[in-house]
N, C-alpha and C positions, 0 to 999 in steps of 0.2 A: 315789281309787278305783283299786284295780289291777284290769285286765281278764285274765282267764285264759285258755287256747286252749280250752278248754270251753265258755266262755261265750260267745266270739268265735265258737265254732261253730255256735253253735244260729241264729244270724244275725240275731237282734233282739238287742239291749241296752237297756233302760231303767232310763233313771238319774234319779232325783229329788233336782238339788241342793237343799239347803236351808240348809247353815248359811256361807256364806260364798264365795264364787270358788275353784273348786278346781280339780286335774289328773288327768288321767287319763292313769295310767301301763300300759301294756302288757307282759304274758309274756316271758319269757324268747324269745329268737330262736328256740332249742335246743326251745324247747315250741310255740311258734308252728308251727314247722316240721314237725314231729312230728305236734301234734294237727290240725295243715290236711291234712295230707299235702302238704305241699309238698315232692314229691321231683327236683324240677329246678330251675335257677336261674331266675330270671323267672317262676316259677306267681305265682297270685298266690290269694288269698281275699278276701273280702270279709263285711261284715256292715252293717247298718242301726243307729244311733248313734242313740236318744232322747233329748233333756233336758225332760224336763217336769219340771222343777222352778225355780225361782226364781234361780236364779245361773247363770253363763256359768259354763265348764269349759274348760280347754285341755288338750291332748295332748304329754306332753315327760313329763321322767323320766326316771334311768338306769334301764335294763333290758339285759344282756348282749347283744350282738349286735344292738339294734335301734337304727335312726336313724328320728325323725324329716323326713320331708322340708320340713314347716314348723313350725317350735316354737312360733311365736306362734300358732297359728289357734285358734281357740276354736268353741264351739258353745256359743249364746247359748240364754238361758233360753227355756223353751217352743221350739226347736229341733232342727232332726234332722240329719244329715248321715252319710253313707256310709263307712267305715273302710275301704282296701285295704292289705292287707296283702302285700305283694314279697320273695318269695325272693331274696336278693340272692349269697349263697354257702354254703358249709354250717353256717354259724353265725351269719349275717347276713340282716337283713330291713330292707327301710324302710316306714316308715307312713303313709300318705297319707290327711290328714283332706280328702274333697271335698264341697263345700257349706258348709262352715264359712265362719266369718269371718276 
């Protein structure tokens, strides 16, 4: 599942895994930054992470400019947890899944 700055914008995500353990890769820095407005280093945005679905989900994946800050965390089936998204420079963001596992 790739998440876009559109849809990270609207501030809910709901995702219904179903066919197996998957990842969830994140926008471009360049779009993150952009569609947040994130026009300083350190803004940050945020959104609301649903898994109602049957399989745990983890967060990692190349995406230009983004690090995650923990690549293993997952967000377990029936689960929610919060995404922040950190301006880190002008082409750089990291991602912080909090509440996950």
């Amino acid at each position: 599942v790739a998440l876009s700055a559109a849809e990270f914008k609207q501030g809910i995500i709901v995702h219904t895994s179903t066919s197996g353990a998957g990842t969830v890769t994140m926008d471009t820095a360049a779009n993150l930054i952009s569609g947040l407005s994130l026009t300083a280093d350190n803004m940050t945005a945020h959104c609301y992470y649903i898994n109602d679905g049957n399989q745990d989900v983890s967060f990692s994946g190349a995406a230009t400019g983004v690090t995650y800050a923990d690549t293993g965390c997952k967000v377990k089936e029936n689960c929610a947890a919060t995404i922040l998204v950190r301006r880190t420079g002008g082409a750089a963001v990291t991602v912080y899944v909090i509440g996950g596992s």
